[in-house]
C-alpha positions in Angstrom: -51.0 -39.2 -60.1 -51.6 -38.9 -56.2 -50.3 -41.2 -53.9 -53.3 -42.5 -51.8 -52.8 -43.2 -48.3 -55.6 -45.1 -46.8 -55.8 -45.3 -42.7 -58.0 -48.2 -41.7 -58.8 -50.9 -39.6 -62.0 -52.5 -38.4 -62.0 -51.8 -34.6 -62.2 -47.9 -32.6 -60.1 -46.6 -30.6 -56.8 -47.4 -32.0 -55.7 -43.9 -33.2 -56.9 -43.8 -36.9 -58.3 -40.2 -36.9 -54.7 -38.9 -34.4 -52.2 -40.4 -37.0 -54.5 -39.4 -40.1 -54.4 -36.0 -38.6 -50.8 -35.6 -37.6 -49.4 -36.9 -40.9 -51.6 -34.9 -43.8 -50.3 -31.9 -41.5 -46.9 -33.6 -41.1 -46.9 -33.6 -45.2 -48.3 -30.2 -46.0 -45.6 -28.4 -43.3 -43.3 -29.8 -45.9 -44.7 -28.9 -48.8 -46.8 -31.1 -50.0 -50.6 -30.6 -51.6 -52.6 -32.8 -49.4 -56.5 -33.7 -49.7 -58.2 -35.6 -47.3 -61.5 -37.9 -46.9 -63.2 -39.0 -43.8 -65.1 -42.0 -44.9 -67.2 -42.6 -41.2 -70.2 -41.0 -42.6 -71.5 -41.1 -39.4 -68.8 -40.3 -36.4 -66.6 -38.0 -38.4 -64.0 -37.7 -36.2 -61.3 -37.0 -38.9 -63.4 -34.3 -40.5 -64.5 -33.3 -37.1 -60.2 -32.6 -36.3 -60.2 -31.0 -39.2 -62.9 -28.5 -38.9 -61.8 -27.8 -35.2 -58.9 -26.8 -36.7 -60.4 -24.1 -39.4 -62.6 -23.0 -36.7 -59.7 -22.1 -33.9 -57.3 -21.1 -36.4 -60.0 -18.2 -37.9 -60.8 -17.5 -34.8 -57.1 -16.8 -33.2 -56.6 -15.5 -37.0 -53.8 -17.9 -37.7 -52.2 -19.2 -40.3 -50.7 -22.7 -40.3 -50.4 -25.5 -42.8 -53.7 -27.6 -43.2 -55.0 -30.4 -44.7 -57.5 -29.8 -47.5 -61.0 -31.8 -46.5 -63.4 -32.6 -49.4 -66.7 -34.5 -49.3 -68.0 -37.0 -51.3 -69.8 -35.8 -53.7 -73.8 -36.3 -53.9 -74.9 -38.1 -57.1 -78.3 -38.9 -58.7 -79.0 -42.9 -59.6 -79.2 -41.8 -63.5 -75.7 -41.3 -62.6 -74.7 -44.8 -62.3 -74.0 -47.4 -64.6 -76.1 -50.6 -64.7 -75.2 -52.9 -61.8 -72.9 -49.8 -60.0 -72.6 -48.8 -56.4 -73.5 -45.7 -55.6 -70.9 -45.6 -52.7 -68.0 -46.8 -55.3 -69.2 -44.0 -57.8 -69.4 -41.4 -54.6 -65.5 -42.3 -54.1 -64.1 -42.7 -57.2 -65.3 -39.8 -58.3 -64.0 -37.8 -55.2 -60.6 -39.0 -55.9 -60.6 -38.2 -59.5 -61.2 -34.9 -59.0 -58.4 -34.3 -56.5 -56.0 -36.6 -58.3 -54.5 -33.7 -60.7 -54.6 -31.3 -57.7 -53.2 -33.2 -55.0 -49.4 -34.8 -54.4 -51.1 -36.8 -51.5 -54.8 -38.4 -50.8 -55.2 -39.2 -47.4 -58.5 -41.1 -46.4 -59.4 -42.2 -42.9 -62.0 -45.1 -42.1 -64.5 -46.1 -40.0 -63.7 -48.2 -37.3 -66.2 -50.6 -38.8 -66.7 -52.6 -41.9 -68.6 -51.0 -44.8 -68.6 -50.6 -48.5 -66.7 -47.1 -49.0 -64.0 -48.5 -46.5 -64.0 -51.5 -48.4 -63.5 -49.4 -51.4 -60.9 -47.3 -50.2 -59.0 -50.4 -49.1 -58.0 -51.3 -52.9 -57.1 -48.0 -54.0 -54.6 -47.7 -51.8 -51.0 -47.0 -52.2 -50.0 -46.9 -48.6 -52.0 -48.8 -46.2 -51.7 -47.9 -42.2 -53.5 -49.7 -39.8 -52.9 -48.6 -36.3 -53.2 -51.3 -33.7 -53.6 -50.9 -29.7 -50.8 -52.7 -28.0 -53.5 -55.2 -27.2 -54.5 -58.5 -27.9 -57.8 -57.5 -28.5 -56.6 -55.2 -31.3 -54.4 -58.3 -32.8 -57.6 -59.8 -32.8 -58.0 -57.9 -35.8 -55.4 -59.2 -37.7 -55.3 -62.7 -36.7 -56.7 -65.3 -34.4 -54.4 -66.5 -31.8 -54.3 -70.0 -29.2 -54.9 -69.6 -25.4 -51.5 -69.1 -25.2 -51.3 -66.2 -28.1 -48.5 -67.2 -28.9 -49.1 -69.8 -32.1 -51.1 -67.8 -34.9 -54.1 -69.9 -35.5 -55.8 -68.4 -38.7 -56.2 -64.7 -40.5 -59.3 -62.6 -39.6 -61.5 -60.5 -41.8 -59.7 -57.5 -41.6 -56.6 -59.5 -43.1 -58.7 -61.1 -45.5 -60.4 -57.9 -47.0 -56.8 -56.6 -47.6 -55.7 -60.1 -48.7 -58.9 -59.3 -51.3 -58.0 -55.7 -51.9 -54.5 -56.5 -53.2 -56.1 -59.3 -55.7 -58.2 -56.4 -56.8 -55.4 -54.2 -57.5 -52.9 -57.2 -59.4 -55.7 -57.7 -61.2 -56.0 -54.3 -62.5 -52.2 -53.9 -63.0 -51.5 -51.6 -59.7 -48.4 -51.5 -58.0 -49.1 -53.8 -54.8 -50.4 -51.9 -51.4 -47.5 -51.3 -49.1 -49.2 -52.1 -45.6 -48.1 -51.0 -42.3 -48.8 -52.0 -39.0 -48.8 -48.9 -36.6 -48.1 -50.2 -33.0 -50.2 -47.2 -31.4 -50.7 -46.2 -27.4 -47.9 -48.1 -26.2 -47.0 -48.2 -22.6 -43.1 -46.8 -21.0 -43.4 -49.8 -19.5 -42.0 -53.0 -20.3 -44.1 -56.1 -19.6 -45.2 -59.1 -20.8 -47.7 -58.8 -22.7 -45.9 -55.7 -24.6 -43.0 -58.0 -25.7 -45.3 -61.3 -26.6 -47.1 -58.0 -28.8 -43.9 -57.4 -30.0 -43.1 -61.3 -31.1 -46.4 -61.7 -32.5 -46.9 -58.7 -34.8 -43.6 -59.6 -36.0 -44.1 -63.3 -36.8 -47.2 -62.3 -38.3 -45.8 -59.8 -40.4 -43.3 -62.8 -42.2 -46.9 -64.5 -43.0 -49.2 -62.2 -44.4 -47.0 -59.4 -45.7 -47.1 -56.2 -43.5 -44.1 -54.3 -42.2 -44.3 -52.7 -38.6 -43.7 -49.2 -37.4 -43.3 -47.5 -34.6 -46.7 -45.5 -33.2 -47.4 -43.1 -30.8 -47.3 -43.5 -26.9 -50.0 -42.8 -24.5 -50.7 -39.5 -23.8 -52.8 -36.9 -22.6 -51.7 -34.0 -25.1 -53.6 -35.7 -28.3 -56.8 -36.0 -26.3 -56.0 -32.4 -25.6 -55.3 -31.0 -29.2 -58.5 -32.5 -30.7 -61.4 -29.1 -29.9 -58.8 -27.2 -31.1 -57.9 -29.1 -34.3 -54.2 -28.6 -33.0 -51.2 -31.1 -33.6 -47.7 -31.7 -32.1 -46.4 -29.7 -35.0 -48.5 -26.6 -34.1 -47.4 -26.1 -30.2 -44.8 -23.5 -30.9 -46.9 -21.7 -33.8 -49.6 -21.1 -31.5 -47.3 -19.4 -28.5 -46.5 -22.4 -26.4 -42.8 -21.1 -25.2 -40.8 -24.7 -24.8 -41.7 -28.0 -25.1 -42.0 -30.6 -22.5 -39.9 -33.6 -22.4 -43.2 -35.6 -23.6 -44.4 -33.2 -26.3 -40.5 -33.5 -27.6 -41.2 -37.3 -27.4 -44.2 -37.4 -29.3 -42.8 -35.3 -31.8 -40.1 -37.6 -32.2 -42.4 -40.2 -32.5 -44.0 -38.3 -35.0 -40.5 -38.3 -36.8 -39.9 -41.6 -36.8 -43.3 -42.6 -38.2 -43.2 -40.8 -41.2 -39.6 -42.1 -41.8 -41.3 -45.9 -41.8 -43.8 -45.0 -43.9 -40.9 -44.3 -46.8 -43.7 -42.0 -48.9 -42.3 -41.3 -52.3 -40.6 -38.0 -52.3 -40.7 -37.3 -48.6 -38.2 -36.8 -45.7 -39.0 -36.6 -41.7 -37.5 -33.1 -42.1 -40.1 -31.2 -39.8 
C-alpha cells in the first residue's frame, strides 16, 4: 500500500504547492516511486510546478528525478453508486490506481475548502499543513483572545481534521500523523515570532499536531517556480557553488523531511 501524504490547509499563500514540490522530488532523488495530485481544480499551482518542470527539463534535454502527476480521472454518472459523490468516486479511484505503482501519494490542496480536499483529508497518512508565521495563518487553526495568547476555541480547519480522523477510526485506519509546518519565517527574532512559537506549541498539546521546522523567506523559491526547478536541482542544472542561502534552504529542506519521519525514508539527499 502507498503511504499518502496530503498537504493542506484552508488559507493561500502559506507554501503548500513549494513544500509539495520540494519533497515528492526530495523522495524520488532517493528512490522512491512518487505520484502526485493537485486537487485545486482551478489554480493548479502544483500541477502547474510540475509541468514547468517537464517543459524546461525537455527543453535543456535533461534528466532529473520527477514527480509522476496524474489527473483525476473523468467518469460518467452511471458510474456512481446511488447516493455517491462524483468528486469522492473521481479520487478514490485516482488513488487506486496508483496505489500498486506508487511507494508514495502526494496530494496538494486548494487553499480553500471543498469536497475533494475534504476527501483527501481522511485518506491521509501524513498530514502537513504549512502555516505563515502569522497570526492570521493561526487563525486557521484556532481562535485566539486580544491578547493571542489564551486559545479560545478550534476553527474549521481543526475541526474537518478533528472529523477526518473519526472517519478513519471508524474505518479501522491507522490515525493521521499531522504536522504543523512553520513556513516563511523571518532571521529575525521578535515578538510576535516567539508568542508564534508558544502558541503553536501549546496548541499542539490540545489538539494533537506535532510542529516542524519550514522554510525561511526567500527569493530563490519564487525564482525556481517557471522553471519547475527545486533546491535539489541547482547543481544538476550547472549552477557552480551554492550560496550561503541556497545551502540554508537546503538544509532546511533536510531537516523537514527528518520531522516528517516517513516510513522507510532518511534525509540522505
Amino acid at each position: 500500500m502507498a503511504h499518502i501524504i496530503v498537504v493542506g490547509n484552508e488559507k493561500g499563500g502559506a507554501g503548500k504547492s513549494t513544500v509539495s514540490m520540494h519533497l515528492a522530488t526530495a523522495l524520488v532523488r532517493m528512490g522512491h516511486r512518487v505520484s502526485a495530485l493537485d486537487l485545486d481544480l482551478r489554480q493548479r499551482t502544483f500541477g502547474r510546478y510540475v509541468e514547468n518542470r517537464r517543459e524546461f527539463l525537455a527543453e535543456a534535454e535533461l534528466d532529473l528525478p520527477s514527480p509522476d502527476l496524474c489527473e483525476l480521472p473523468e467518469i460518467t454518472a452511471d458510474a456512481l453508486r446511488p447516493g455517491e459523490n462524483m468528486y469522492d468516486h473521481r479520487l478514490s479511484a485516482a488513488v487506486a490506481g496508483l496505489e500498486s505503482s506508487s511507494d508514495f501519494i502526494l496530494i496538494d490542496c486548494p487553499g480553500s475548502h471543498t469536497r475533494l480536499s475534504q476527501v483527501a483529508h481522511s485518506l491521509a497518512d501524513t498530514l502537513i499543513t504549512p502555516l505563515n508565521d502569522s497570526f492570521i495563518d493561526f487563525d486557521l487553526l484556532a481562535h485566539t483572545d486580544a491578547s493571542a495568547e489564551k486559545i479560545t476555541g478550534p476553527s474549521v480547519y481543526s475541526e474537518m481534521v478533528w472529523n477526518a480522523r473519526q472517519l478513519r477510526a471508524q474505518a479501522g485506519l491507522s490515525p493521521i500523523d499531522w504536522i504543523v509546518v512553520r513556513n516563511r519565517l523571518g532571521a529575525q527574532r521578535m515578538v510576535n515570532k516567539e508568542k508564534m512559537q508558544r502558541a503553536v506549541g501549546n496548541l499542539s498539546k490540545r489538539i494533537g499536531f506535532r510542529v516542524a521546522p519550514g522554510f525561511n523567506e526567500r527569493v530563490i523559491f519564487r525564482e525556481l517556480f517557471p522553471r519547475g526547478l527545486t533546491l535539489l536541482d541547482l547543481l544538476d542544472i550547472g549552477v557552480k557553488q551554492l550560496n550561503i542561502s541556497n545551502i540554508a534552504a537546503r538544509q532546511e529542506l533536510r531537516e523537514l523531511v527528518k520531522a516528517l519521519n516517513l516510513p522507510n525514508v532518511s534525509a540522505d539527499f
